[in-house]
VOGU-3710 file (C-alpha; in Angstrom, 3 decimals, decimal comma):
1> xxxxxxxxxx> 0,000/0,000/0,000  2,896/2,307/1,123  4,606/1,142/-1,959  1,190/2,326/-4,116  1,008/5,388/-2,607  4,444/6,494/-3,581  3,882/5,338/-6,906  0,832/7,429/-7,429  2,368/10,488/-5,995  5,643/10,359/-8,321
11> xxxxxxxxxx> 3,025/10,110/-11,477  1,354/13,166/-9,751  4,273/15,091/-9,459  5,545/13,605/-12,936  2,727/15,057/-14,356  2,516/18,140/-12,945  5,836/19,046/-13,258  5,305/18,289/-17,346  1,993/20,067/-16,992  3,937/23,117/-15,388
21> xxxxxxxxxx> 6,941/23,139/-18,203  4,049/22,489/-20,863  2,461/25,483/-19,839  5,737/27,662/-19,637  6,003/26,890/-23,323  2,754/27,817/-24,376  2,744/30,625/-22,626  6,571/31,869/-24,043  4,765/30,810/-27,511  2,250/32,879/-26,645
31> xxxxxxxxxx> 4,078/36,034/-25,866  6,227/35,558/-29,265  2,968/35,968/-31,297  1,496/38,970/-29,517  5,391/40,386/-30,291  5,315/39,967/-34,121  1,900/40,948/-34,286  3,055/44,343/-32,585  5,882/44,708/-34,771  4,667/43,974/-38,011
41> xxxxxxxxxx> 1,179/46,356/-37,598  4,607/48,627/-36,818  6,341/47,401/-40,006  3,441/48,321/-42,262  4,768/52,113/-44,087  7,852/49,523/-44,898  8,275/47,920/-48,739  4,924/46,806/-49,917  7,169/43,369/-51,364  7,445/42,650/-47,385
51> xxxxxxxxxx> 5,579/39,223/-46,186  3,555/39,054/-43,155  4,628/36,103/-40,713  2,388/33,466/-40,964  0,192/33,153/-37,764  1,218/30,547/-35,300  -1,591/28,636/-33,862  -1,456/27,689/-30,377  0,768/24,864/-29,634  -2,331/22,474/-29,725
61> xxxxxxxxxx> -3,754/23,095/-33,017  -2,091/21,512/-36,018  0,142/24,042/-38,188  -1,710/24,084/-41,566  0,251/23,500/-44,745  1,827/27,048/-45,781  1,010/27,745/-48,617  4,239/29,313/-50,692  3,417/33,642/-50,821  2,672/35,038/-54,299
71> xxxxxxxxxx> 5,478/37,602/-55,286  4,898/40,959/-55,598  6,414/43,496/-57,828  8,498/45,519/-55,944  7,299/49,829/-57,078  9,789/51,244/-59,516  11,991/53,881/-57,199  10,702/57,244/-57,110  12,644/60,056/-57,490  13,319/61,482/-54,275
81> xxxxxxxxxx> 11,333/64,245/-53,017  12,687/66,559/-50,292  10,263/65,173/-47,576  11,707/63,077/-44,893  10,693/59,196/-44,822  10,839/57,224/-41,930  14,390/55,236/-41,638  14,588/51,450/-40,846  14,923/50,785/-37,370  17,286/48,812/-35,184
91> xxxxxxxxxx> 15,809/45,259/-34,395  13,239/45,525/-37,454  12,654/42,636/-39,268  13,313/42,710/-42,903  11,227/42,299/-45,665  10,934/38,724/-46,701  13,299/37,743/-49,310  14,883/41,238/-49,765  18,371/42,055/-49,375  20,031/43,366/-46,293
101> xxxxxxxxxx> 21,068/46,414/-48,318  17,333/47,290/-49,648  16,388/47,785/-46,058  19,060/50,628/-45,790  17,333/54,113/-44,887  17,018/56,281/-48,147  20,273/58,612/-48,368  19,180/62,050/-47,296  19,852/64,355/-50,163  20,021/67,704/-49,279
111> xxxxxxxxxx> 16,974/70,101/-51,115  18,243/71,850/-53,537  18,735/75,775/-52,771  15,712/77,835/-54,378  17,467/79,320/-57,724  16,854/83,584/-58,435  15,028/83,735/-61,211  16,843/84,195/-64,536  16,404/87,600/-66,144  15,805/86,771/-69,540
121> xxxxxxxxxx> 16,934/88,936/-72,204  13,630/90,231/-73,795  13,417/91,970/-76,921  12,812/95,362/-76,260  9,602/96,177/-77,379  9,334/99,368/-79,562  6,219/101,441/-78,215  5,022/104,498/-79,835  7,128/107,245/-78,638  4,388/109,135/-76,392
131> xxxxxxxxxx> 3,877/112,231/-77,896  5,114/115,048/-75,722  2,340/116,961/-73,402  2,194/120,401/-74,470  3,909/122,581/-71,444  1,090/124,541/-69,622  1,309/128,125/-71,130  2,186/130,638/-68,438  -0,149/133,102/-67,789  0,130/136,424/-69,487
141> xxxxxxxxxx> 1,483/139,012/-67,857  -1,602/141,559/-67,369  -2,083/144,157/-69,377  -1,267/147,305/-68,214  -4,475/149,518/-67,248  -4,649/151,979/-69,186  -6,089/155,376/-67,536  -9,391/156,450/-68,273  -7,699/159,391/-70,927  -11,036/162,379/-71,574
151> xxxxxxxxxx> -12,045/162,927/-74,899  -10,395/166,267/-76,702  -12,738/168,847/-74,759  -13,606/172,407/-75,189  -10,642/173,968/-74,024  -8,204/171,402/-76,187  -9,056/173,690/-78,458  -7,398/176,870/-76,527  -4,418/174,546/-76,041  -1,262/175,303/-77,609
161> xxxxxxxxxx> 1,711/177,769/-79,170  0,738/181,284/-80,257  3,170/183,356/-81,956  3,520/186,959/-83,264  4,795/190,327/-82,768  4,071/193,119/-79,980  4,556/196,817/-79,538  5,166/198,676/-76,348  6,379/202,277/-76,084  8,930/200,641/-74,020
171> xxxxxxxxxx> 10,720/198,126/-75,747  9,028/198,859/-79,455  8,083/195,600/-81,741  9,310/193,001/-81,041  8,165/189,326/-81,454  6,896/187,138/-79,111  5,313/183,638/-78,125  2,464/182,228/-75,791  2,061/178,749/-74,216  -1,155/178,030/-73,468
181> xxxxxxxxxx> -1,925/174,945/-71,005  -5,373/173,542/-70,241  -5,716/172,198/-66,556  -9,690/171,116/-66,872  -12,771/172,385/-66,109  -11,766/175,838/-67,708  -8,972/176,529/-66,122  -5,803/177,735/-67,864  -1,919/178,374/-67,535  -0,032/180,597/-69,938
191> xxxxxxxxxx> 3,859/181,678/-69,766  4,615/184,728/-72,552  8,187/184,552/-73,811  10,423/187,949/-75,434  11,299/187,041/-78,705  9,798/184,110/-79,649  8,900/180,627/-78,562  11,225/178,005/-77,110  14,128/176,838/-79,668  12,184/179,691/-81,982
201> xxxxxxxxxx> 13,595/183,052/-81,081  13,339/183,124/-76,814  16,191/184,748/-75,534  16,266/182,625/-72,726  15,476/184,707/-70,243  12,646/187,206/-70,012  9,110/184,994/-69,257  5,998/185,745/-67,394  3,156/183,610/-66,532  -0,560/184,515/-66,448
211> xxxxxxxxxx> -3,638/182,863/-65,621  -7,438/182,006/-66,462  -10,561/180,679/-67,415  -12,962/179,946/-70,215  -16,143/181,994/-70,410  -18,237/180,338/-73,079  -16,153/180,806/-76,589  -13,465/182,797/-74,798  -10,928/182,793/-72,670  -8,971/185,290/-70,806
221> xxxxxxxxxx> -5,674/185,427/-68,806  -4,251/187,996/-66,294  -1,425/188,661/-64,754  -0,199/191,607/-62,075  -2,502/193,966/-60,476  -6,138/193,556/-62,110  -5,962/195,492/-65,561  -2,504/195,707/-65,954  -1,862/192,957/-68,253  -4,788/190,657/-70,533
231> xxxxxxxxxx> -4,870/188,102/-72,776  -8,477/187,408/-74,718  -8,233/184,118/-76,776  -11,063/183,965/-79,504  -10,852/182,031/-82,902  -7,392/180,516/-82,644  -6,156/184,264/-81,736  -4,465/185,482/-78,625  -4,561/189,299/-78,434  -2,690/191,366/-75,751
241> xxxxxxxxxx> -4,175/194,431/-73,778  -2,164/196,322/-71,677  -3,359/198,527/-68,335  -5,010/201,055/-70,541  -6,866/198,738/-72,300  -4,691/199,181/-75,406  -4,089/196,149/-77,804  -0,307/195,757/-77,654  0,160/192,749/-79,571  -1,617/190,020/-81,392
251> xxxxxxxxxx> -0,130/186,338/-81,698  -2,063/183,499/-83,651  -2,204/179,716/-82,854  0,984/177,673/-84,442  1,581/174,228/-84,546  4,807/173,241/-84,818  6,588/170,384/-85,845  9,922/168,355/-85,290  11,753/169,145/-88,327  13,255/164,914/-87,996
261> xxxxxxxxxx> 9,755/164,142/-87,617  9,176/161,067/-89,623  12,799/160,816/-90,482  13,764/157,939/-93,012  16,803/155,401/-91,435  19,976/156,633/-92,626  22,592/153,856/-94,015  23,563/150,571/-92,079  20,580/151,341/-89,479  17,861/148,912/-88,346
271> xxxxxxxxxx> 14,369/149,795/-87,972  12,863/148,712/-84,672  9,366/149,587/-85,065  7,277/150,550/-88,424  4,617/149,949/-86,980  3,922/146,117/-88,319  5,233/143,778/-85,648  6,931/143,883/-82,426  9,617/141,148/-83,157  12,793/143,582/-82,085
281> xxxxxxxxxx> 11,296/143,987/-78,497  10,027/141,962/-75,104  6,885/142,822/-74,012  5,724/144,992/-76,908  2,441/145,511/-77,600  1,088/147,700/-80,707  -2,561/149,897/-79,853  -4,233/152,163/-81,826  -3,316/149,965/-85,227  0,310/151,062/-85,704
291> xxxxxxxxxx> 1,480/152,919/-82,311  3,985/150,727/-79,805  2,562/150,988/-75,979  4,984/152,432/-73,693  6,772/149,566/-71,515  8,606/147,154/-74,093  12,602/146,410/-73,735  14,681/145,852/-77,098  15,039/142,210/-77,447  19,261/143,153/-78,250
301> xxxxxxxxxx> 21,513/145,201/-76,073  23,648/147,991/-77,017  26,769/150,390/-76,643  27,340/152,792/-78,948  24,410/153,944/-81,513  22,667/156,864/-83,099  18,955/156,368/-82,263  15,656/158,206/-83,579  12,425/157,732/-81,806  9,311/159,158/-82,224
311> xxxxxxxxxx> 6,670/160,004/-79,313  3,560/161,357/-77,976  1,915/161,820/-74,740  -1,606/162,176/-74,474  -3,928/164,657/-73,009  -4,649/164,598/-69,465  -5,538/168,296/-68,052  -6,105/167,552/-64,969  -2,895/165,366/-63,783  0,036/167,496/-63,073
321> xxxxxxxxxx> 3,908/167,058/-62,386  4,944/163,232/-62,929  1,665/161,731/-63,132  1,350/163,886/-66,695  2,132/162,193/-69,686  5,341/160,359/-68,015  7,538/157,755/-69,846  11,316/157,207/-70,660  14,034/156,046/-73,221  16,119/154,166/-70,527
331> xxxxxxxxxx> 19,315/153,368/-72,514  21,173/150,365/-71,108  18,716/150,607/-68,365  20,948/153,112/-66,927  20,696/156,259/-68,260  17,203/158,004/-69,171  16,088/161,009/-71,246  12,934/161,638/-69,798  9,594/161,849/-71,598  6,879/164,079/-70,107
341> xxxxxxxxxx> 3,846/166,278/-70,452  6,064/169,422/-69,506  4,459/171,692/-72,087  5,391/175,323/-70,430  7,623/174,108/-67,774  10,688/175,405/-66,691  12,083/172,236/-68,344  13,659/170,454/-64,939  15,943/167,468/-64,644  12,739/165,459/-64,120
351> xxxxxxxxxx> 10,760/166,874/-66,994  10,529/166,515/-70,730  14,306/166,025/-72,247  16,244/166,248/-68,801  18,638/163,337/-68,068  16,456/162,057/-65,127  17,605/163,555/-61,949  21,112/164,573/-63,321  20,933/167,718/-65,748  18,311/170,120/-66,974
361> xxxxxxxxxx> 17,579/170,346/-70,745  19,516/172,991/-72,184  15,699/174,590/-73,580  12,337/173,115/-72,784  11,221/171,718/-76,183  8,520/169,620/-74,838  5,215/170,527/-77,810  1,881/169,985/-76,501  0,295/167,039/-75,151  -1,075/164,770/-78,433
371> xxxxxxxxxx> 1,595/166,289/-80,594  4,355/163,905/-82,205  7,809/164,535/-81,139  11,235/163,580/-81,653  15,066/162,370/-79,798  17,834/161,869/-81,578  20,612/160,422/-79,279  24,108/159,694/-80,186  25,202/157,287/-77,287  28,705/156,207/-76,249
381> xxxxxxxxxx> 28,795/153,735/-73,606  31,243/154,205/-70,732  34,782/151,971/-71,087  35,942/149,068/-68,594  39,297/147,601/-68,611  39,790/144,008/-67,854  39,975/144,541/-64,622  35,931/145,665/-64,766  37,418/149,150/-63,703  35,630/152,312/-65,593
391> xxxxxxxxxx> 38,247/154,127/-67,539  35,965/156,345/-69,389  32,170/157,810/-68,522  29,421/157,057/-70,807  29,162/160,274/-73,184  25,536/161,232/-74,704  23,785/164,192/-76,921  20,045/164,585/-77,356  18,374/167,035/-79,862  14,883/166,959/-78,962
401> xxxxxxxxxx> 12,314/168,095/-81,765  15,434/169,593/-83,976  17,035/171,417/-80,996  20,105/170,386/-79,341  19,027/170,135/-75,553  22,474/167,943/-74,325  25,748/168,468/-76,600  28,125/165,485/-75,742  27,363/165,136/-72,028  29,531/163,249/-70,038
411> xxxxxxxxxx> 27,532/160,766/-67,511  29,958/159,800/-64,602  27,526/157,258/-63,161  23,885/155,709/-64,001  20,564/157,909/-63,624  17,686/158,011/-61,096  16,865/154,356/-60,500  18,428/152,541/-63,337  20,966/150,332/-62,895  24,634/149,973/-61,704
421> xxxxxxxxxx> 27,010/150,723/-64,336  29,639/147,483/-65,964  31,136/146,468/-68,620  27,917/144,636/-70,212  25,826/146,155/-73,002  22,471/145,685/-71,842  19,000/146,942/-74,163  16,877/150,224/-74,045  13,445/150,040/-72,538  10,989/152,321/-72,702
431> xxxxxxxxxx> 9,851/152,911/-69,788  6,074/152,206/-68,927  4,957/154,695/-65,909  1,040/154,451/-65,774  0,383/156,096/-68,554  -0,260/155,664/-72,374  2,496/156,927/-74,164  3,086/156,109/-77,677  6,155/155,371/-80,138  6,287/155,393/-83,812
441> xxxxxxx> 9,430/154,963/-86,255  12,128/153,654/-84,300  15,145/152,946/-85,881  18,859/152,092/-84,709  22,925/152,191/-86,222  25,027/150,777/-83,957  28,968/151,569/-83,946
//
């Protein structure tokens, strides 16, 4: 019995102790396919020509025949694209039946470096030249406003040179000359000059002036105590009364003109103005049909010359002193001969003929406003050595309606405002002061 019972027990223990190591197996076998099926659901991005492991069954079921894999093509190789692909890792198994080599990681390449742009070489092509945009025209300059100039009046009429001969028990005959000068609204100014008038007899000397008004068709001057001297104007004809009421003289109305007036341009000279254009000037404007506006410049500078212009100033009574008929020749734009309404004026540096602000006019030639006068200048400008040092003054002479007012006057510097003296030869202008002078046959010879 003893002997039975050891028997059975060493089976028991027999068996367990195969039992035990049978289960150890399993289990290991176990554990092996729960690894490969981990790895290969890991293995799956690999080659697509990689076999899956046949299942193992557990270690009681009977392994089924294997039947042999059908081959895949392996996918012709791709260029490589610059994205990063997994690599092979340590301890993963290889793709059935492929090399050890295939399962190599893919040789990073490096991307290639992005490439500027070549600047092809285009053909140029030819457009339409664009045709220029017309530049914006500046604006004119404006027009100088002409004053509002009254029509020839009443006492226009009175206006003017009287001439004839008087007899006094005193100084006997002798001839004489009246100035007559409308102021407006009937008002008058006369001067009476001993033996003639200006440039036509006057000694230079002996003058008196007498006043007025107009009374209808007539018009009467005095001068001294009431009575003692009288001049009644009637029908162009100025008769003289003296205290007694004796006619002493009688002078009738002249009209004189400038014996150059409408002088033809001697040889080698160039007209400036006939009238038909304005192309020698800047700025010059033509009114009235054929009369240059005071204000234009010669479009060419000059030095020495002989020049003959012809002017007018127009009628305004009622203005007085600079405001009367003013303009200017302003040679080189330094040195002017004044051009003013100073009919019956003293004839001052500032009035008709006087180089502005520098020298009287030897005699007061100025005519009557809205008759045509005449300068002609011989010019010589002044002489600079290298240096730009003067070494000789401008020279000038002026003979203003046929009289010689300025006989080869030396200038030692510029006049009035014009401006500073050099070496340069700079143009004339005529000067524009406010009020509507006129030119006419301007012509130029030039040394």
């Amino acid at each position: 019995m003893s002997r039975f019972l050891v028997f059975v027990l060493g089976c028991f223990f027999a068996a367990s102790i195969v039992a035990s190591d049978d289960a150890q197996a399993c289990d290991k076998k176990k554990q092996q396919e729960q690894r490969k099926k981990a790895e290969a659901e890991k293995s799956k991005h690999s080659a697509k020509c990689e076999k899956k492991p046949p299942a193992k069954k557990p270690c009681d079921e009977k392994k089924p025949k294997r039947k042999p894999a059908e081959k895949k093509p392996c996918p012709k190789p791709q260029p490589p694209k610059c994205e990063k692909k997994p690599p092979c890792k340590q301890g993963e198994e290889k793709p059935c039946g492929e090399k050890k080599s295939e399962c190599k990681p893919a040789e990073k390449k490096p991307c290639p470096k992005p490439q500027p742009p070549k600047c092809e070489k285009k053909r140029p092509v030819k457009k339409p030249c664009p045709k220029p945009e017309p530049k914006p025209k500046p604006e004119p300059k404006p027009e100088p406003k002409l004053p509002e100039i009254p029509p020839l009046d009443v006492d226009f009429g009175f206006q003017g040179e009287y001439a004839g001969c008087t007899c006094t028990p005193v100084l006997g005959a002798e001839m004489a000359g009246l100035q007559v000068m409308a102021l407006g609204d009937g008002q008058f100014r006369a001067v009476q000059y001993r033996g003639g008038l200006p440039g036509a007899g006057f000694n230079g000397v002996h003058k008196f002036e007498s006043g007025g008004v107009r009374k209808g068709d007539v018009v009467v001057l005095t001068a001294g105590n009431p009575g003692q001297y009288k001049v009644v104007i009637r029908d162009e004809m100025a008769v003289i009364y003296n205290a007694a009421g004796c006619v002493v003289g009688e002078l009738a109305k002249i009209v004189r003109t400038s014996p150059t007036l409408g002088a033809k341009p001697i040889k080698g000279a160039k007209v400036l103005f006939d009238g038909t254009h304005t192309d020698h000037f800047i700025d010059g404007k033509i009114i009235d049909g054929d009369l240059l506006l005071a204000g234009p410049l010669t479009a060419e500078p000059v030095r020495d010359f002989i020049l003959h212009v012809e002017f007018r100033t127009p009628y305004m009574p009622t203005s007085l002193g600079q405001a009367r008929g003013n303009s200017g020749v302003y040679i080189q734009e330094r040195y002017e001969v004044q051009v003013l309404d100073s009919f019956s004026l003293s004839g001052e540096p500032n009035e008709c003929g006087g180089l502005y602000r520098f020298r009287c006019p030897d005699v007061n030639m100025c005519l009557p406003p809205m008759a045509w006068q005449t300068y002609d200048i011989k010019f010589t400008a002044a002489k600079f050595n290298e240096q730009g040092k003067k070494t000789a003054n401008a020279r000038i002479t002026v003979v203003h309606n046929g009289v010689v007012i300025h006989n080869d006057v030396e200038l030692p510097n510029k006049t009035g405002a014009g401006r500073a003296e050099g070496p340069d030869a700079r143009p004339i202008r005529f000067q524009w002061h406010g009020n509507p002078v006129t030119f006419r046959n301007i012509w130029i010879k030039e040394a």
